[in-house]
RODRENVEX-576470 format. One line per field, with one value per residue (C-alpha): x, y, z; residue number from 1; residue in one letter. Coordinates in steps of 0.05 Angstrom, whole numbers. Layout:
N
xx: (X, ...)
yy: (Y, ...)
zz: (Z, ...)
i: (NUM, ...)
aa: (A, ...)
This chain:
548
xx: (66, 68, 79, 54, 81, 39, 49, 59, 120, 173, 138, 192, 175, 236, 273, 226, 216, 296, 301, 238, 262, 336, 309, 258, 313, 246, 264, 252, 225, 209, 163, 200, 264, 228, 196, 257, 300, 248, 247, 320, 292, 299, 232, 234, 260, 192, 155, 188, 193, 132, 86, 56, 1, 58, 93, 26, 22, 99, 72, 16, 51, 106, 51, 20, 94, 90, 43, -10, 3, 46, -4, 53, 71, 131, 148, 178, 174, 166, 146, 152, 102, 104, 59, 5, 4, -58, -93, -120, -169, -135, -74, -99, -142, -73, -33, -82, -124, -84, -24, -19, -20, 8, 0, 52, 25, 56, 43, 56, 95, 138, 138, 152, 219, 241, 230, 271, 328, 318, 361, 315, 271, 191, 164, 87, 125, 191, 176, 117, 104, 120, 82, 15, 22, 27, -36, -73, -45, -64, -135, -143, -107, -125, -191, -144, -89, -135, -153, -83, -60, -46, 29, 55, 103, 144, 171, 229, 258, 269, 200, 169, 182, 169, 99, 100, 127, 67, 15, 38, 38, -35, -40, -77, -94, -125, -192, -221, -190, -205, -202, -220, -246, -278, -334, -395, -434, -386, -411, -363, -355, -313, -309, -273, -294, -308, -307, -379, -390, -324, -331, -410, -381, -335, -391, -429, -366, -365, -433, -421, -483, -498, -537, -534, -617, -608, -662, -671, -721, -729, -683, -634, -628, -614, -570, -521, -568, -563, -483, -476, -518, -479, -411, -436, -457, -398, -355, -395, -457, -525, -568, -640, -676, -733, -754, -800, -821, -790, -781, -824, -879, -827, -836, -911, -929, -964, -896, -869, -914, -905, -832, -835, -884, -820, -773, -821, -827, -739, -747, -696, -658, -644, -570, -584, -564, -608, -565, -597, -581, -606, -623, -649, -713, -708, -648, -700, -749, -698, -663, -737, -745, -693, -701, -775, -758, -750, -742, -681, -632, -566, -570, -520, -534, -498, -524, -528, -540, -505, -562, -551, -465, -468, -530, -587, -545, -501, -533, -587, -643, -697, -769, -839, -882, -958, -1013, -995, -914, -844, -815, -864, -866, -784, -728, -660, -625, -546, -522, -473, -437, -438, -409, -402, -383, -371, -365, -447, -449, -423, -487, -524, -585, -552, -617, -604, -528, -554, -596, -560, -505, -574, -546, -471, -487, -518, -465, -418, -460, -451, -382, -346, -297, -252, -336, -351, -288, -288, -372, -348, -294, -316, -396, -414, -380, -405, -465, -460, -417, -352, -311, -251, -290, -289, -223, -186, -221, -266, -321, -292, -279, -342, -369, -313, -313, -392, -396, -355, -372, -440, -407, -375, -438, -475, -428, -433, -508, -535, -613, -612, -624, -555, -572, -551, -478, -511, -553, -607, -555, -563, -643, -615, -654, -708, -760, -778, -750, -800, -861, -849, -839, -895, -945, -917, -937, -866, -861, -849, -780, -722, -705, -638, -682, -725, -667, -635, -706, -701, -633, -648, -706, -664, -614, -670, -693, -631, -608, -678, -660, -601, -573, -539, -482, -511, -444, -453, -526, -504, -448, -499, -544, -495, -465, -540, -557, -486, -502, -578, -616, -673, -680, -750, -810, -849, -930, -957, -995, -978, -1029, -1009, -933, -956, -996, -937, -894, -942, -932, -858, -829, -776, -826, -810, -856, -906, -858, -819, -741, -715, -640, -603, -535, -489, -412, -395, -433, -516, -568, -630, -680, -758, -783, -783, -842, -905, -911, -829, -835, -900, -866, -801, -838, -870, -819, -790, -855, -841, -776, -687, -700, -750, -737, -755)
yy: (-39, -4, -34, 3, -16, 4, -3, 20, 46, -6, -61, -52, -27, 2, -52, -93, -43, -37, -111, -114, -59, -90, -154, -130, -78, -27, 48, 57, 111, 114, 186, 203, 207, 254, 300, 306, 322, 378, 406, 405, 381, 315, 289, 302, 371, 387, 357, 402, 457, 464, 413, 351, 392, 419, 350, 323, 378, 358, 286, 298, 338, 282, 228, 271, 283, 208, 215, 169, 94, 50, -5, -35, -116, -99, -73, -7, 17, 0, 60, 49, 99, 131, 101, 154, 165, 132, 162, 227, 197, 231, 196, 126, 144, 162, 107, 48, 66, 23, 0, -64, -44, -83, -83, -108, -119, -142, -148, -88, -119, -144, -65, -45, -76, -62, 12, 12, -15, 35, 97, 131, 177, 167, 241, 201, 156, 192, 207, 161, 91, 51, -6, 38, 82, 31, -5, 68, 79, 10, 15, 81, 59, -10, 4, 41, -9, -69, -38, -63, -139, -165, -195, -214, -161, -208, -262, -264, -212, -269, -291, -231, -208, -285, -271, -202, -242, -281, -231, -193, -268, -264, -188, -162, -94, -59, -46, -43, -8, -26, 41, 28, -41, -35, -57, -36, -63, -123, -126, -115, -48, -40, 22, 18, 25, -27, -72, -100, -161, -185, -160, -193, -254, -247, -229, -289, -344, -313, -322, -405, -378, -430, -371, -304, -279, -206, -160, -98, -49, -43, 18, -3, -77, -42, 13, -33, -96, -142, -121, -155, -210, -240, -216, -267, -325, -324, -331, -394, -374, -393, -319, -316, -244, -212, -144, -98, -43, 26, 88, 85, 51, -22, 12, -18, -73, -111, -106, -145, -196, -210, -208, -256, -303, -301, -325, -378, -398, -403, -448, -386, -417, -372, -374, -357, -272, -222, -175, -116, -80, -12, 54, 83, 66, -6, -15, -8, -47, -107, -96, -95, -166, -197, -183, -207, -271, -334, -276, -264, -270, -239, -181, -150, -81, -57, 16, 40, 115, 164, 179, 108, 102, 152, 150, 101, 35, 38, 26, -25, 9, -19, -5, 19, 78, 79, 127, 160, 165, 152, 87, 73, -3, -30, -55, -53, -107, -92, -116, -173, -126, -61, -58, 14, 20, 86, 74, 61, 136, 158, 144, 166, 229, 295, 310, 247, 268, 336, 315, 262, 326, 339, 282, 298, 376, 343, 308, 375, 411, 368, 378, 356, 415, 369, 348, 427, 443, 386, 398, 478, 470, 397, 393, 421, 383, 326, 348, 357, 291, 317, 268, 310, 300, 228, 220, 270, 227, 287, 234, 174, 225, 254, 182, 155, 214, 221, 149, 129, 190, 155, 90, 117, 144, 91, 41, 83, 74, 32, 37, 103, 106, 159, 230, 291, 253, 194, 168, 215, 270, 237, 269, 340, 366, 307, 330, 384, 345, 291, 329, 366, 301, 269, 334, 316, 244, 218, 228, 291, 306, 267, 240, 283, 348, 340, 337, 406, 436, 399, 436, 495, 496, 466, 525, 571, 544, 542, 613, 637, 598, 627, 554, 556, 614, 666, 639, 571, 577, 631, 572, 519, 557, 584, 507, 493, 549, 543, 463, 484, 457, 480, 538, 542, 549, 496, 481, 449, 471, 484, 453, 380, 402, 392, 349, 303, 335, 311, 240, 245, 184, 220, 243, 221, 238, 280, 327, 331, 315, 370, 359, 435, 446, 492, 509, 460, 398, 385, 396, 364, 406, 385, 458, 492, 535, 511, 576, 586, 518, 547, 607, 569, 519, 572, 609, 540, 535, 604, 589, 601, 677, 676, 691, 663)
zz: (-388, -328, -250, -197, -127, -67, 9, 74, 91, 100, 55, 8, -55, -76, -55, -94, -155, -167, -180, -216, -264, -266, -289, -348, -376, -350, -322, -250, -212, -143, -131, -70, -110, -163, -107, -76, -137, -159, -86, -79, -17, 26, 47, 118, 100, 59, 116, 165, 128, 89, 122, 95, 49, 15, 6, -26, -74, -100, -102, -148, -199, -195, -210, -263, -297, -301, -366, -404, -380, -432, -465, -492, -459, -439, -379, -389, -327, -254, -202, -125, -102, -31, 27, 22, -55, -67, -6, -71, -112, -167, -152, -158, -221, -250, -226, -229, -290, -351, -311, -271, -188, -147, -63, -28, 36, 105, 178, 233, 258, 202, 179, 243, 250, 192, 205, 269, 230, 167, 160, 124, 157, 157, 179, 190, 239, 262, 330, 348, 353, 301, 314, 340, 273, 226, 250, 241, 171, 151, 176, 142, 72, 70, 26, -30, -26, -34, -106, -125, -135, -73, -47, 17, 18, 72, 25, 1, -56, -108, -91, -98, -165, -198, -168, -200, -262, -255, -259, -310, -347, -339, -353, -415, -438, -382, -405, -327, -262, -194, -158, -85, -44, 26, 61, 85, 141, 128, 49, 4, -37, -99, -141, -207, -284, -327, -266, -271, -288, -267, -194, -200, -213, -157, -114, -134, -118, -52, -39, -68, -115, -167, -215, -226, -212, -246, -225, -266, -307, -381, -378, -339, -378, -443, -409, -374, -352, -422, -433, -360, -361, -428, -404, -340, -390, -417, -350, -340, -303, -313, -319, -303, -307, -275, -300, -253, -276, -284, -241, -171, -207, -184, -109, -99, -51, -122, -159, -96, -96, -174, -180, -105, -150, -209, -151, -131, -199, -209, -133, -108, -48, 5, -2, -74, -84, -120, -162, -165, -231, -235, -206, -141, -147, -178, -116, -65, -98, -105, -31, -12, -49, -24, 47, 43, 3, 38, 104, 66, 17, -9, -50, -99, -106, -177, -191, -258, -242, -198, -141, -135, -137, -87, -47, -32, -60, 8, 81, 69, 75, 20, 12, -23, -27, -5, -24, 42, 26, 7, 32, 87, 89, 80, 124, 139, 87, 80, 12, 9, -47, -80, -139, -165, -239, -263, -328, -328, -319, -387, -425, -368, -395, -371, -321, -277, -268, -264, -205, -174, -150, -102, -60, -72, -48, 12, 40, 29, 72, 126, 132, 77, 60, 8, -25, -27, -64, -114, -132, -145, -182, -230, -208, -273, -320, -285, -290, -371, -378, -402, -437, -390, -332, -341, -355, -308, -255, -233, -237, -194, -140, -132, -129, -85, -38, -26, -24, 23, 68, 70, 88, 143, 176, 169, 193, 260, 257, 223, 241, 252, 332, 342, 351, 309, 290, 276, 208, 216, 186, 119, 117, 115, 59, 53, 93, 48, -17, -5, 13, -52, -83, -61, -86, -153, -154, -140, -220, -238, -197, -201, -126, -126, -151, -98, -47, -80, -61, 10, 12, -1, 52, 96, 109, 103, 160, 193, 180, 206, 266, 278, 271, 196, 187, 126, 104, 99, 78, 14, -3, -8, -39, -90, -105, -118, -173, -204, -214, -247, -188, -149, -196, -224, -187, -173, -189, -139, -81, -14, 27, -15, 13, 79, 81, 56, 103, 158, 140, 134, 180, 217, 264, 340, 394, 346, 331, 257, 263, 219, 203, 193, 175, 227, 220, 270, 236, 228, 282, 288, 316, 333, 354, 287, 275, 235, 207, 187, 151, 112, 91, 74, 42, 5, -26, -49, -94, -113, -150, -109, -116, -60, 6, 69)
i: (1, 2, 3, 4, 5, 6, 7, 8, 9, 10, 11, 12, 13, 14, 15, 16, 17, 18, 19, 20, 21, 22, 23, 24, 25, 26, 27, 28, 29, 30, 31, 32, 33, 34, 35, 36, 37, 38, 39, 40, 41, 42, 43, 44, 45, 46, 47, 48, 49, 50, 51, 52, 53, 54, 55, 56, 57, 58, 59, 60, 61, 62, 63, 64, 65, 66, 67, 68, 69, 70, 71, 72, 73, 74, 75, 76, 77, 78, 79, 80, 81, 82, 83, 84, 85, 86, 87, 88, 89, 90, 91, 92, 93, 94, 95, 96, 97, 98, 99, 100, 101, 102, 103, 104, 105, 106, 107, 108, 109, 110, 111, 112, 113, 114, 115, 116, 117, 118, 119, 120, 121, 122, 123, 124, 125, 126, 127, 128, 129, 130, 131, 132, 133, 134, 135, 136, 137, 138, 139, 140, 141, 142, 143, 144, 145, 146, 147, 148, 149, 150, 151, 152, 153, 154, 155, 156, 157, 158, 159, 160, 161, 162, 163, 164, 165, 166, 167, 168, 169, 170, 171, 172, 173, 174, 175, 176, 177, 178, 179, 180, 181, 182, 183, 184, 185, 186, 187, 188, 189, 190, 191, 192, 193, 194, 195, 196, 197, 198, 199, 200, 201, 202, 203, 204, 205, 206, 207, 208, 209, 210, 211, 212, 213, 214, 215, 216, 217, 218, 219, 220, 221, 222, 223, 224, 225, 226, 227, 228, 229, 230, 231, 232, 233, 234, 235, 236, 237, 238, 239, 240, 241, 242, 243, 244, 245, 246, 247, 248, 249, 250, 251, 252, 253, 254, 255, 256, 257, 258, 259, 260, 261, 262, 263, 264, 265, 266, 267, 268, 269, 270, 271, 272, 273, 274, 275, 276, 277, 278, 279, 280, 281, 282, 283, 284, 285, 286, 287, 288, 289, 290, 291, 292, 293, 294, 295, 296, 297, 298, 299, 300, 301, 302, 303, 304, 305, 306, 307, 308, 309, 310, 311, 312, 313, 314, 315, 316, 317, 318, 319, 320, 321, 322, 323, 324, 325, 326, 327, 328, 329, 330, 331, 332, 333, 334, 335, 336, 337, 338, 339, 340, 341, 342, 343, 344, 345, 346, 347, 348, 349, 350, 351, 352, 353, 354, 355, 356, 357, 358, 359, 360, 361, 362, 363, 364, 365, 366, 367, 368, 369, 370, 371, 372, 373, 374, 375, 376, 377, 378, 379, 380, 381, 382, 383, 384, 385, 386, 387, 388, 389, 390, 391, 392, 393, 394, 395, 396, 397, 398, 399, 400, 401, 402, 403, 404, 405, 406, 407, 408, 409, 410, 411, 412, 413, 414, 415, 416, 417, 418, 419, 420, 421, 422, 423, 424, 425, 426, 427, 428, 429, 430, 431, 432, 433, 434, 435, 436, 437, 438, 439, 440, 441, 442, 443, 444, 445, 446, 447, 448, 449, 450, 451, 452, 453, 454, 455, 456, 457, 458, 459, 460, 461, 462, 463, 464, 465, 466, 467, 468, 469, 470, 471, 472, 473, 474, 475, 476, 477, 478, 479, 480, 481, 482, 483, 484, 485, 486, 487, 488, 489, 490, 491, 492, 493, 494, 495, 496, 497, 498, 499, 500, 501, 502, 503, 504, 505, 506, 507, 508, 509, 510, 511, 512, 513, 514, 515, 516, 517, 518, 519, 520, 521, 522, 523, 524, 525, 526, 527, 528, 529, 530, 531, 532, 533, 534, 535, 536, 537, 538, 539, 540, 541, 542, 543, 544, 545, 546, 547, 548)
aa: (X, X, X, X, X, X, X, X, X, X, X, X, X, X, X, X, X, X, X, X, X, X, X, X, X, X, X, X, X, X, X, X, X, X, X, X, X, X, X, X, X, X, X, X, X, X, X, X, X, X, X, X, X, X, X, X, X, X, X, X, X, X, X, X, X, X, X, X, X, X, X, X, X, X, X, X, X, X, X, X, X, X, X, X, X, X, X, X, X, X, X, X, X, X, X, X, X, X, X, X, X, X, X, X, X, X, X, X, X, X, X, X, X, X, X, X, X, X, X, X, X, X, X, X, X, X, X, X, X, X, X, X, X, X, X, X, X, X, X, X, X, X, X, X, X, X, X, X, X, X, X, X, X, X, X, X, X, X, X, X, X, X, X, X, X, X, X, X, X, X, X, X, X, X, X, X, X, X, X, X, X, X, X, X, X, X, X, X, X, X, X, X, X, X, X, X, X, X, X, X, X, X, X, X, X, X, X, X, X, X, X, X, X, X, X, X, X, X, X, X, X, X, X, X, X, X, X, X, X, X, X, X, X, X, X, X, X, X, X, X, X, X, X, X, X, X, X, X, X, X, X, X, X, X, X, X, X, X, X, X, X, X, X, X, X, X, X, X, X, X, X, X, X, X, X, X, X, X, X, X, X, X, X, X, X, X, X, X, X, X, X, X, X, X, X, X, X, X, X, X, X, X, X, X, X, X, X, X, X, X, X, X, X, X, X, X, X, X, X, X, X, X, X, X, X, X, X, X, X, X, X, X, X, X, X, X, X, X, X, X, X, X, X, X, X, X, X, X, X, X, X, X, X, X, X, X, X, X, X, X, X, X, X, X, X, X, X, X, X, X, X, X, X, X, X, X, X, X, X, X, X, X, X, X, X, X, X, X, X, X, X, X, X, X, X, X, X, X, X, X, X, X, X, X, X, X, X, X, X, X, X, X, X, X, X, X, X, X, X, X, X, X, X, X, X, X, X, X, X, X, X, X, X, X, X, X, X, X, X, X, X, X, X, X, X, X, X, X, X, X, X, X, X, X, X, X, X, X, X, X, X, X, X, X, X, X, X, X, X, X, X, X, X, X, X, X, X, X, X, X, X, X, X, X, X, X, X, X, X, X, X, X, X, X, X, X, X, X, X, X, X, X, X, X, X, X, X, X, X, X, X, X, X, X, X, X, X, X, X, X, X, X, X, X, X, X, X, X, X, X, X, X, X, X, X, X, X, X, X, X, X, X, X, X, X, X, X, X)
């Protein structure tokens, strides 16, 4: 077995991990040691030198040189990481995935002092103030530490490692990782694999939930739903089910009322949660459901495919389609807790990760440099589930990173009443993407291959306007037809396109909010052209090659 010890600096993990390692006869390493023997460098010397993106690069290859973790019970080693290690997805997928993490966590102010009186240099806080830097690192690390078991990193040394003692008393083979635990719009958000139905469970104690009510479709239930459901009975809960049906045929105002009639019929309490297990389409359904029942109850969200990890799971927003259009009649519901579990992804069909890198592309062309670079290099094997994909982690961060970019616009905004910066930002590419699917019935595209066409349209539009860089708008276009998206012309006809486009509910004042991409962030503009949409909206039908 394997410790992990995580922190901000001064929390005293090597202090910690030395007698830790002394005690269990275990090897220790602390990565700032191993950098700095490689580098023939000190630290502060790589900082100043080479600057902190060159430090990071020396800190993942010494993580990776640490090798597969060691499933064996004893501890055979004990690593005291540095205070932004975990900050790279890839880093915690390597250090948390099979080993036991542990956080050990203090106040400012207890760090603070004890940073004064250290002689070892900090380059993040060497020349600042301690106290005021701390507080920033631990607001912006908190969410990866809290992944880890949790210590009060201000007891005493003896104390510290019997409690370490302790968990690794209760530690079995890892068979689930906790990878990163925030919140969202003050729900909780855990991402991890193999984590769900423990982190339900968890969900449901903090809710004082006497039940578990699991919502889901027939696809999703055998998928992921059934495994769940009896890993829950056997924790001790009580499991009742109610199945709606599958795809956007749950999203009707008569599926409501039915499933509604189901909760009646259980006497659902309205402290009671609904745990919503399943995709997109079933989430909205179920957030829909529980924000209508009883004028509202908890809801769970636990999505099963990736449009749903990354995308419509987070910000609350729930609803169902009419004749007339997509999500028309819904509300603003927040989830209690989202459980993401990416291990539901690896029997995923190939077309819905395929598609669900739609949304993923989306958020990249916002802004997201780090996204961009990640979706070029790894998008593809994603796409095709590589068992290396998987494995390296290329899969956690894509879902970690366009995740919790989401997260962190709509925390800003919740109900969408910001301008350009604000929630609106996440439409870029859905004005188009759900006018085209909406002239296929809603059942012919997949949400997140509707969105690649949206995209595509989108800096089309933008380029014509002199608003999206040809550069930008050639990138986006290129990530889209490298990833097999938006490729194919489509058959249906352009009057239906706008039509739909006509009901589209980001209209303000008459006028259609488009959202465009530009180098310096997206632009929401409400004076584009009938007759430039038509054409771009045209050569979408026509298949990529077109042109506007």
């Amino acid at each position: 077995m394997d410790v992990i010890l995580v922190g901000l600096p001064g929390s005293g993990k090597s202090a910690v991990g030395r007698r830790l390692a002394h005690r269990h006869g275990a090897t220790f390493v602390d990565l700032d040691d191993a950098i700095e023997t490689a580098a023939g460098r000190t630290v502060p010397e790589i900082f100043a030198e080479r600057g902190e993106p060159a430090f990071r690069a020396l800190e993942r290859e010494a993580i990776a040189g640490l090798g597969p973790a060691d499933p064996g019970a004893p501890v055979r080693r004990v690593v005291a990481t540095g205070g932004g290690a975990v900050v790279n997805p890839r880093n915690r997928w390597q250090l948390y995935r099979g080993r036991l993490p542990i956080w050990l966590d203090a106040r400012p102010e207890v760090l603070a002092q004890r940073l004064r009186r250290s002689p070892n240099v900090r380059p993040l806080i060497a020349g600042r103030d301690p106290m005021g830097t701390i507080r920033g690192l631990a607001h912006d690390r908190e969410r990866f530490y809290a992944a880890a078991h949790r210590l009060n990193g201000a007891a005493e040394l003896s104390t510290l490692v019997e409690r370490v003692d302790e968990l690794l008393a209760r530690a079995d083979a890892r068979t689930s990782t906790t990878l990163l635990r925030g919140t969202s719009l003050d729900g909780q958000l855990v991402i991890g694999e193999g984590i769900a139905a423990e982190a339900i469970g968890t969900a449901l104690r903090a809710a004082r939930a006497r039940r578990a009510i699991l919502v889901s479709e027939p696809g999703a239930w055998e998928a992921a739903g059934a495994a769940i459901g009896a890993a829950l009975v056997d924790d001790g809960w009580p499991v009742e089910r109610i199945l709606l049906p599958q795809g956007e045929s749950a999203k009707r105002m008569s599926v409501i009322e039915e499933a509604a009639r189901q909760l009646a019929a259980l006497r659902a309490e309205r402290g009671e949660p609904l745990v919503a297990i399943g995709g997109g389409a079933l989430g909205d359904a179920a957030g829909f459901l529980a924000a209508s029942w009883l004028r509202g109850v908890p809801l769970i969200q636990v999505p099963t495919t990736l449009v749903a990890q990354i995308d419509s799971s987070i910000g609350g927003k729930t609803g169902v389609d009419l004749p007339e259009g997509k999500n028309l009649v819904g509300a603003f519901h927040p989830p209690a807790a989202i459980v993401i579990d990416i291990a539901l992804l690896r029997s995923l069909p190939e077309r819905q990760r395929r598609a669900a890198l739609g949304e993923a592309v989306k958020m990249a062309a916002l802004g997201d440099e780090a996204l961009f670079a990640l979706l070029e290099a790894d998008g593809e094997a994603v796409a095709r589930g590589d068992v290396a994909a998987f494995d390296s982690g290329a899969v956690g961060e894509i879902v970690e990173r366009t995740a919790w970019a989401k997260v962190e616009v709509v925390e800003a905004d919740e109900h969408e009443q910001a301008a350009a910066a604000g929630r609106i930002r996440l439409n870029l590419g859905h004005s188009l993407g759900h006018a085209v699917e909406a002239a296929g019935g809603f059942g012919e595209l997949l949400h997140g291959e509707a969105v690649a066409y949206g995209l595509r349209g989108a800096v089309r539009l933008g380029q014509a306007l002199e608003v999206t860089p040809p550069k930008l708008a050639t990138r986006v276009e290129a990530l889209l037809t490298s990833l097999g998206l938006a490729t194919t012309p489509l058959p249906y006809r352009l009057p239906a396109v706008l039509e739909a486009l006509a009901a589209d509910k980001k209209h303000a004042d008459g006028s259609l909010r488009w959202v465009l991409p530009s180098a310096e962030g997206p632009v929401v503009r409400s004076d584009v052209p009938p007759e430039l949409v038509e054409r771009v909206a045209a050569s979408l039908l026509a298949g990529s090659e077109a042109a506007a």
